[in-house]
N, C-alpha and C positions, 0 to 999 in steps of 0.2 A: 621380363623378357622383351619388352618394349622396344627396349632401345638395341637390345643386339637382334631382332628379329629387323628392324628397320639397317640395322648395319649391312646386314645380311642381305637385303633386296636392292642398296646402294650398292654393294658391290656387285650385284648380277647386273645393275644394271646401269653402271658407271657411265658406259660408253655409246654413242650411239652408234658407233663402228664397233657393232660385238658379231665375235666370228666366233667358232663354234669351238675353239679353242679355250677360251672362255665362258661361254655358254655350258660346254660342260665342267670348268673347272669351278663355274659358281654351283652348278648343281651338287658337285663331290662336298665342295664346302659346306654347303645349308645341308645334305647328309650328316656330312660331321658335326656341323654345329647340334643337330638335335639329337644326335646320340653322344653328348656331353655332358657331364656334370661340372659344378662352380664347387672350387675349394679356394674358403676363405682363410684368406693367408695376413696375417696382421691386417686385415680392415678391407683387404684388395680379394675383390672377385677374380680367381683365376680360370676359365675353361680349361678342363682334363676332356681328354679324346676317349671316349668309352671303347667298351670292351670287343664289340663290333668293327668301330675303325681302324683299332691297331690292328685288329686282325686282317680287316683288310688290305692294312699299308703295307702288309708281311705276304702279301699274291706274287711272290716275285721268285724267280728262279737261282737266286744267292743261297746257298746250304746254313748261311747264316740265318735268314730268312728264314724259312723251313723249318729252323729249330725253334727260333721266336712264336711264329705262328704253330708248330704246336703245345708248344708253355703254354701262349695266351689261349688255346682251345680248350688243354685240359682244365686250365684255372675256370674257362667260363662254365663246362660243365663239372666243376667240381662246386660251384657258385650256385647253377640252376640247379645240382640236388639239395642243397643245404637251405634253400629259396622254400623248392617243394619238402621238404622234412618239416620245414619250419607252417607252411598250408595244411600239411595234413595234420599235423600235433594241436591247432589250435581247434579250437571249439566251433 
């Protein structure tokens, strides 16, 4: 995580002309980036945007939206009970 943690804080802090236009779009990014998982695709680390960010990306008032965001809510609590069945079943 080295190197994309160090990607991460070049890009917040790229410029020395940072306005707050950027300032918070580095902040949205290093959010996303830590709620990401790496799938390994023939030898290539890919970041996937977790379950938290698409949800987030889905705040929008589109009716398209709306129906996304609630798939990705049901799937994530249908996720955190199968998480917890799986806590309480073990030893």
């Amino acid at each position: 995580m080295g190197v994309r943690s160090s990607l991460i804080d070049a890009y917040a802090t790229a410029s020395s002309d940072v306005n707050s236009t950027r300032v918070m779009g580095a902040r949205k990014f290093r959010e996303a980036a830590s709620d990401s998982e790496i799938l390994e695709l023939d030898g290539v680390g890919i970041p996937i945007a977790g379950i938290d960010t698409l949800i987030r990306t889905k705040l929008t008032v589109r009716p398209d939206d709306a129906a996304d965001r609630q798939y990705l809510e049901r799937l994530r609590a249908d996720s955190d009970a199968e998480f917890e069945s799986l806590s309480l079943s073990s030893p």
